[in-house]
Structures are given as structure tokens and as C-alpha cells.
PLY file of the C-alpha trace (Angstrom):
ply
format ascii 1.0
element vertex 194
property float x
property float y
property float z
element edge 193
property int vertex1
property int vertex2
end_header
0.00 0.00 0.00
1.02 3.26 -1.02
2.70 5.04 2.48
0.82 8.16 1.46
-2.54 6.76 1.57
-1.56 4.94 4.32
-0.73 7.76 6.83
-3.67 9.43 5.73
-5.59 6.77 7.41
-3.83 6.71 9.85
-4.38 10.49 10.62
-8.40 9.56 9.89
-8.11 6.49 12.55
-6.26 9.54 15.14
-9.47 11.63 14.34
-12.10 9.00 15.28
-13.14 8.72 11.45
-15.60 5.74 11.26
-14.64 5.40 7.92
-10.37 5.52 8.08
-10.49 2.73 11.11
-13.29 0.74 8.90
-10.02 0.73 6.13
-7.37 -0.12 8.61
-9.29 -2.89 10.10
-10.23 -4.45 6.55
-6.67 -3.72 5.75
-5.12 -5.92 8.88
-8.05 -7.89 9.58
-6.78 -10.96 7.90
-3.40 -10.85 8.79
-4.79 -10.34 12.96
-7.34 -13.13 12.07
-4.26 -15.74 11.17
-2.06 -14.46 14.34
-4.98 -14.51 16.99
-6.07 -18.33 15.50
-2.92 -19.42 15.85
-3.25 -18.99 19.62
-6.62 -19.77 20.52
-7.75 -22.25 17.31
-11.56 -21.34 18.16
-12.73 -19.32 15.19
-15.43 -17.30 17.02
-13.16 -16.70 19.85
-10.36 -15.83 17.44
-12.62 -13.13 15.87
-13.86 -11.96 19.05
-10.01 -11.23 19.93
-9.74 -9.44 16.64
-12.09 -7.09 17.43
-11.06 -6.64 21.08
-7.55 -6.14 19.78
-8.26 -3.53 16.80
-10.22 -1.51 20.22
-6.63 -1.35 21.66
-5.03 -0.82 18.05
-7.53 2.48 17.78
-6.75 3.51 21.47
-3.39 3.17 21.50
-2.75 4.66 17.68
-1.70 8.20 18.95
1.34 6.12 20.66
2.03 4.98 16.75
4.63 7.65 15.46
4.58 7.62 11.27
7.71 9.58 11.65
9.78 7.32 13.54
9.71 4.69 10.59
11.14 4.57 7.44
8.50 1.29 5.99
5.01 2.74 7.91
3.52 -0.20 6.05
5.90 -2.86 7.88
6.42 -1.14 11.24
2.40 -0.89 11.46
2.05 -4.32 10.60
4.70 -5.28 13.37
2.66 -3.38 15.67
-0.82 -4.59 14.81
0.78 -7.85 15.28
2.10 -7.36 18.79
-1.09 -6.29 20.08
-3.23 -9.13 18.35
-0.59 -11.82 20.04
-1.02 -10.02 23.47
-4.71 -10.21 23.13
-4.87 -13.22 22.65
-2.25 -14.30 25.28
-4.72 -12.75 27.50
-8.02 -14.18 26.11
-5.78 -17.23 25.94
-5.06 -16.90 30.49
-8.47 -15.63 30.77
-10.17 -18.96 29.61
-7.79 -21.51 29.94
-8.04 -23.68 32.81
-5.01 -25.88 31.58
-2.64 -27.05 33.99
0.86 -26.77 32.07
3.31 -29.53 32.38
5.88 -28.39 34.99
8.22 -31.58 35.95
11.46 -31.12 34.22
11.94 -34.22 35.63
10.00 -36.06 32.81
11.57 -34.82 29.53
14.74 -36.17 28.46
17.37 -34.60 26.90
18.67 -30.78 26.22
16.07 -27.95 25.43
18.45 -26.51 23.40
18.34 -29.08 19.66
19.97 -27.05 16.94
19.75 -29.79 14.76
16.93 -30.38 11.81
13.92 -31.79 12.35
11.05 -33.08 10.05
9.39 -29.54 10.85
12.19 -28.25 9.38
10.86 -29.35 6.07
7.40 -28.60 6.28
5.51 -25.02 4.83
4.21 -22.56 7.24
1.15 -23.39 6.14
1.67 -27.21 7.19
3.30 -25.83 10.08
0.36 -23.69 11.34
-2.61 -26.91 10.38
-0.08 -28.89 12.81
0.12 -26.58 15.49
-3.71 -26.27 15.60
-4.05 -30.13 16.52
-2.02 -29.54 19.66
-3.22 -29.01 23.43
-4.08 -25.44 23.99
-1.46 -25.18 26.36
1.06 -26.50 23.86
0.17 -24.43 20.99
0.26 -21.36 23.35
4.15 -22.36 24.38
5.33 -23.22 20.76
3.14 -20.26 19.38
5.43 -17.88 21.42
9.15 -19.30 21.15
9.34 -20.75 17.67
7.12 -18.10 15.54
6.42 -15.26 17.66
10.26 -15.29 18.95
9.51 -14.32 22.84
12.38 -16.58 25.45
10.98 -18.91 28.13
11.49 -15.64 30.42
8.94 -13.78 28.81
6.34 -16.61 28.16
6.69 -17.54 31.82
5.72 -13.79 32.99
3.18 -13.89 30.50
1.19 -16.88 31.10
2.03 -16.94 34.70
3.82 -20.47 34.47
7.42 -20.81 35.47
9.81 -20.89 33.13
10.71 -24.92 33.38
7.30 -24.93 32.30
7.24 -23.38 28.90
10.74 -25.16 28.58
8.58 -28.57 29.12
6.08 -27.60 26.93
7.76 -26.96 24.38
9.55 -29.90 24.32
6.40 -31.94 24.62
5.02 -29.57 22.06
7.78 -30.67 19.50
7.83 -34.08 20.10
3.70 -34.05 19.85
4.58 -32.33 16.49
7.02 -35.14 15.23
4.66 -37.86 15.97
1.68 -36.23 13.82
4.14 -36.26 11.06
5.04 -39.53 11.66
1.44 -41.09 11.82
0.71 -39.28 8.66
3.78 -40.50 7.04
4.50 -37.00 5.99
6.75 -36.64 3.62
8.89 -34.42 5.87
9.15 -37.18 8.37
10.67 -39.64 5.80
13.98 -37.30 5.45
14.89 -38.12 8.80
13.32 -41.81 9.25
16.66 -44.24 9.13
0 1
1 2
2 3
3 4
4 5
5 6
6 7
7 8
8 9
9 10
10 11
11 12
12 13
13 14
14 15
15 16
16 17
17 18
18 19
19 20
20 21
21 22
22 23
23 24
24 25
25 26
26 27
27 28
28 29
29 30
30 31
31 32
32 33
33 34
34 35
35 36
36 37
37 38
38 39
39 40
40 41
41 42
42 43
43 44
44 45
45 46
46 47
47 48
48 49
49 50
50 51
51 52
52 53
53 54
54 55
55 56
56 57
57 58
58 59
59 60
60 61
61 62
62 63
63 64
64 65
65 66
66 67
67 68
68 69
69 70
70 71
71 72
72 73
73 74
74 75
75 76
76 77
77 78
78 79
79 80
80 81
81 82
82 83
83 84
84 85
85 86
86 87
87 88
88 89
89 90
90 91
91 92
92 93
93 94
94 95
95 96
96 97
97 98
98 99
99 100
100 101
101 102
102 103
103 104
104 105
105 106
106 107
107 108
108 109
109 110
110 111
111 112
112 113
113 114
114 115
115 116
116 117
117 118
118 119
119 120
120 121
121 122
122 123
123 124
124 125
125 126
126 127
127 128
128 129
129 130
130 131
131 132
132 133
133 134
134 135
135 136
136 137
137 138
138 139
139 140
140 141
141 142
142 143
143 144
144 145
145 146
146 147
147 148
148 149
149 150
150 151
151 152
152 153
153 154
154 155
155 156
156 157
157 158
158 159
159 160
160 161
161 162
162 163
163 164
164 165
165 166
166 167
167 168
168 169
169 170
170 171
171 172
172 173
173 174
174 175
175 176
176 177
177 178
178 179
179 180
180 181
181 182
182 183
183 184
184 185
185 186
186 187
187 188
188 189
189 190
190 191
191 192
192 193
């Protein structure tokens, strides 16, 4: 989109134009739609979280400075997408009565695995359908560290778990991820299958 046109919705949005925030959010709705489903997998509840986050995309929007970045398109799009993952981290603690796996004790090996896996090999796309069959609890954990890039610090403080915690679930998350490949007999599986 043209940066121009852009900022001058932006401006409308600042203004309280029905009309400029009616563009942004069909500009960014589908983009917030894909990173709030991600989390919480429920399509009504994903939506719901769209909305709720564009209401804190519209209150917060004076915050936004157009002159601090050089891509407006990009750097908005970075921050739409930082407030759609918080809400839905928070619609995510709000209804989730999950008890995350905490015994370290129970998963072997290192957290830290540089080396390639099958879901190395698979599209985002085949990626994302994967992550959508796990536990909400797992999905939340693996959402965060492997796409959204926050450390088990941060996903500790914000799903109030410690951080062993998201360190289990990830692990459990991955290995949950492997074996779906493996019962399907994925194709990305059989690279690494002796």
C-alpha cells in the first residue's frame, strides 16, 4: 500500500473517522485473524479477539509515530501484530483452565536441539494446520518461542507459568509435532526416518 494513503488513514483512525479505522481494520483484519487463530484455534473466539484487539489498536494509535519509521507499512504491521498476540495471550489466560506440564523431571534430553527436524521441512502453512491439533497449552508455548520469537522468560511472565514450564512444553510440544508427522507418514518425516 502506497505510504501516502496509508498515513492518511492513519491520521483519519487519530481523528475517530468511522470510515479511516473501517479501512485499517479491513486492511489488517486478515493478517490479525491468522495471528490470533494461531493462539486460541476457536474461530469465534479468534474473531472476538480481533475485534477486542483492533479496540486497543484504535486507542493506543496516537502512541504509533509515522515519523519514527522509514516502511510505515511494515512497522504498522509489526505493531498490529504485537497487540493481536497479546490479546490473545490474554483471552488465551483468561479462559484456559489448563494445567501446564511443569516436571522437568519427565523430559529427556537438552532444550536446546539445533539440529533439523522433520518440521524443518514442512511449509508454514503445514506448520500452522499442525500446530492447531495440539493441546491449547502447547500451541500457546510453541506459538510464542518458535514463531512469535519471545524466550521462556517472557512466556513464563506472560502466562504466569514458570519458566521450566514453557521449557517442558515446548519440548512436549515438539515431540507431539514429530509424531503427527510420523502417523501421517508426511513426507517431511521420511527425510529423517533411518
Amino acid at each position: 500500500m502506497d505510504s501516502a494513503l496509508l498515513i492518511e488513514i492513519l491520521a483519519g483512525c487519530q481523528k475517530l473517522e468511522q470510515a479511516s479505522q473501517r479501512r485499517l481494520y479491513m486492511l489488517y483484519y486478515s493478517y490479525s485473524f491468522s495471528v490470533c487463530l494461531r493462539y486460541l484455534h476457536d474461530r469465534d473466539v479468534a474473531l472476538e479477539t480481533v475485534n477486542d484487539g483492533f479496540m486497543k489498536v484504535f486507542q493506543e494509535l496516537p502512541r504509533f509515530d509515522v515519523a519514527r519509521h522509514a516502511d510505515i507499512s511494515g512497522s504498522l504491521r509489526g505493531w498490529i501484530r504485537k497487540i493481536m498476540v497479546h490479546t490473545a495471550i490474554d483471552r488465551f489466560r483468561a479462559t484456559s483452565r489448563l494445567v501446564f506440564q511443569s516436571d522437568l523431571d519427565t523430559v529427556a534430553g537438552s532444550y536446546v536441539d539445533n539440529s533439523h527436524t522433520p518440521l524443518d521441512a514442512l511449509s508454514f502453512e503445514e506448520l500452522l494446520h499442525l500446530i492447531g491439533q495440539l493441546t491449547p497449552a502447547y500451541r500457546a508455548v510453541f506459538n510464542m518461542y518458535v514463531i512469535d520469537g519471545y524466550t521462556h522468560e517472557e512466556i513464563a511472565k506472560q502466562l504466569t507459568i514458570s519458566v521450566g514450564a514453557s521449557k517442558s512444553n515446548l519440548f512436549k510440544a515438539r515431540e507431539h509435532l514429530k509424531t503427527m508427522l510420523k502417523k501421517s507418514k508426511h513426507h517431511a518425516y521420511a527425510k529423517y526416518v533411518g
